[in-house]
C-alpha positions as CSV (number, residue, x, y, z in Angstrom):
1,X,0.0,0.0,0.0
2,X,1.7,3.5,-0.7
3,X,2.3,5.8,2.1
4,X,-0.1,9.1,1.3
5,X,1.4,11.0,4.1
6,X,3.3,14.5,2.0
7,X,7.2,14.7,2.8
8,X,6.4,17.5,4.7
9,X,3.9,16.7,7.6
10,X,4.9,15.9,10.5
11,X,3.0,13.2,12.7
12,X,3.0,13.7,16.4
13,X,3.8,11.0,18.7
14,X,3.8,10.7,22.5
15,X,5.4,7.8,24.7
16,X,3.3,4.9,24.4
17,X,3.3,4.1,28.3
18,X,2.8,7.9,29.4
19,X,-0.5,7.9,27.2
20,X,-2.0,4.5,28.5
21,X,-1.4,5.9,32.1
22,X,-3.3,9.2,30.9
23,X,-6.1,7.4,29.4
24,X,-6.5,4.7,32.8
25,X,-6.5,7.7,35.1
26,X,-9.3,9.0,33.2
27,X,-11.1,6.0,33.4
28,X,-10.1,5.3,36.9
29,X,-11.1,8.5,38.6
30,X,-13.9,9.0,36.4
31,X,-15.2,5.2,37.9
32,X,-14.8,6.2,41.4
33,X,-16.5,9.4,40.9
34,X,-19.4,7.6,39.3
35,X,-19.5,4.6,42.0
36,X,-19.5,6.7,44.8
37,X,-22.4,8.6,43.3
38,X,-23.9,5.7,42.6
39,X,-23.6,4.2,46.2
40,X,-25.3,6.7,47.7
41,X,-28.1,6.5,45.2
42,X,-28.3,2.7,46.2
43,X,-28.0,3.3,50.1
44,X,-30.8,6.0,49.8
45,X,-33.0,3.6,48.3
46,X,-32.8,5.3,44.6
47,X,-33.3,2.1,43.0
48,X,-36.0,0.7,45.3
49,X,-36.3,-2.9,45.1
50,X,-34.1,-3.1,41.7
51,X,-30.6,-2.1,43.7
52,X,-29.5,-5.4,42.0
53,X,-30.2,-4.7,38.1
54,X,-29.1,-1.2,38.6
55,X,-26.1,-2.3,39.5
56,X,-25.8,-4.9,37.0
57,X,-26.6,-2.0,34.4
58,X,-23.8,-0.3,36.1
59,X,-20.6,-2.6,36.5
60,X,-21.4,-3.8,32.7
61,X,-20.7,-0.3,32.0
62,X,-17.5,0.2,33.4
63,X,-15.7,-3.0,34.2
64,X,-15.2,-4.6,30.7
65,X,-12.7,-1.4,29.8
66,X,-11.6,-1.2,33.8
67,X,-10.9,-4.7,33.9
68,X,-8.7,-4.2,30.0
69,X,-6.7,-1.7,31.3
70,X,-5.5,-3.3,34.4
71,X,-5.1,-6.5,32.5
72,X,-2.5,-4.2,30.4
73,X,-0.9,-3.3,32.8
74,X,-0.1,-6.2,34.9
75,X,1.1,-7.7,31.5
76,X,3.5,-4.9,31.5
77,X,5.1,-5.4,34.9
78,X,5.5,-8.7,34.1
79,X,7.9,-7.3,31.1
80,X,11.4,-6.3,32.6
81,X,12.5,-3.8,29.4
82,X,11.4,-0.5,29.7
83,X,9.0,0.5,26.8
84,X,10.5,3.5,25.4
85,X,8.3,3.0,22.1
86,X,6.1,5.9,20.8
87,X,2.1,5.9,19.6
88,X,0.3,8.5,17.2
89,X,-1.5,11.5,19.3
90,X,-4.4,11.1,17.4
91,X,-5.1,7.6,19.0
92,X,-4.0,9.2,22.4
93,X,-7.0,11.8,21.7
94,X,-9.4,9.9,20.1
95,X,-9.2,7.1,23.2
96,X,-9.3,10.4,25.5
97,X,-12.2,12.0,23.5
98,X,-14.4,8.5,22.9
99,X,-13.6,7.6,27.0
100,X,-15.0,11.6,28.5
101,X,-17.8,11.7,26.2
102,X,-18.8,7.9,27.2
103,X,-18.5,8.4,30.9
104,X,-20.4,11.8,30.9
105,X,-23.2,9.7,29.0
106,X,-23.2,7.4,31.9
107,X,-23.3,10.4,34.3
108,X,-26.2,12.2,32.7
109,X,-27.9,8.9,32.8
110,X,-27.6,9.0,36.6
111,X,-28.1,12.7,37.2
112,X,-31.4,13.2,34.7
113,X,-33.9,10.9,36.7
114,X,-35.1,14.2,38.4
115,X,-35.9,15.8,35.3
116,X,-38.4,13.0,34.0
117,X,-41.4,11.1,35.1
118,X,-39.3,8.0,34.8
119,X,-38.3,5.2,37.1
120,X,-34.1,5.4,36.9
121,X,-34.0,1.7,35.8
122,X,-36.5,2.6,33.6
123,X,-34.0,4.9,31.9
124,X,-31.4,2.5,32.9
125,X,-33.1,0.3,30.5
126,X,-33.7,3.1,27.6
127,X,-30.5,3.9,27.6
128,X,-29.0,0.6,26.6
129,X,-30.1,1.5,23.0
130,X,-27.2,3.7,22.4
131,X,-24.9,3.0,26.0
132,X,-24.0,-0.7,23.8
133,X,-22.9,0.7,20.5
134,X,-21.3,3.4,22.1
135,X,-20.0,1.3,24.7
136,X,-18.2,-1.0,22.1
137,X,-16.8,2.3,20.1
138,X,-14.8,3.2,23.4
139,X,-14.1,-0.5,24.0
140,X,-12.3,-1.2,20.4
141,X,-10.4,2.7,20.7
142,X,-9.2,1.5,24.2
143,X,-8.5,-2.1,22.9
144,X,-7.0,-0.8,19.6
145,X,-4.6,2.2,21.5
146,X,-3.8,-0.4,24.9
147,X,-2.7,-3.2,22.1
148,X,-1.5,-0.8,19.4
149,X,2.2,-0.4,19.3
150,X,4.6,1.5,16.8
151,X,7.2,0.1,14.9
152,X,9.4,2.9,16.2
């Protein structure tokens, strides 16, 4: 395949294990932001007799991309070279972009109840329509930048 990239542009890079930390502490203190918001929804009785489905809804949200990222990294302590290898910024921000825009979905989700005339795991439910797809658009950008690696 030929290369379409001019002679002239230049594409940013950033170190491949600085960007992965990046993108996991976004996810990381994003997730206890939302679980502590969400255990006091579930202590105050938010969820009524569903505290069990809500939080099914809720740990199928986050864990799949918590549980990838940890995975990724106790893989790379295993590893005793130092990764000094680089990754393109646009993965870096698209990851980033994808991840903030996912967990503020799931945040809205949780805040709106108020708003409507709606039972929460009745929205809970709703919002599976577009939570799945989007949730597997983050997933493969997180799977793609945590298994991507440049040639150099």
């Amino acid at each position: 395949m030929q290369n379409l990239r001019k002679p002239d542009e230049v594409i940013m890079k950033i170190e491949f294990t600085k960007s992965k930390k990046k993108i996991a502490s976004i996810w990381f203190i994003s997730a206890v932001i939302l679980f502590t918001l969400f255990l006091f929804q579930s202590l105050l009785g938010k969820f009524e007799d569903k505290s069990q489905q809500a939080w099914g809804w809720f740990l199928a949200s986050l864990m799949p991309n918590l549980t990838l990222m940890i995975s990724v990294f106790v893989k790379d302590i295993t590893i005793s070279e130092i990764d000094k290898s680089e990754v393109d910024i646009f993965y870096v921000r698209l990851t980033m972009g994808l991840s903030l825009a996912y967990l503020t979905s799931i945040l809205l989700i949780l805040l709106v109840q108020p708003l409507t005339a709606k039972p929460i795991i009745q929205i809970m439910n709703e919002s599976s329509i577009f939570l799945g797809p989007f949730q597997g658009l983050v997933s493969g950008s997180i799977g793609l930048f945590f298994l991507k690696k440049s040639d150099g």
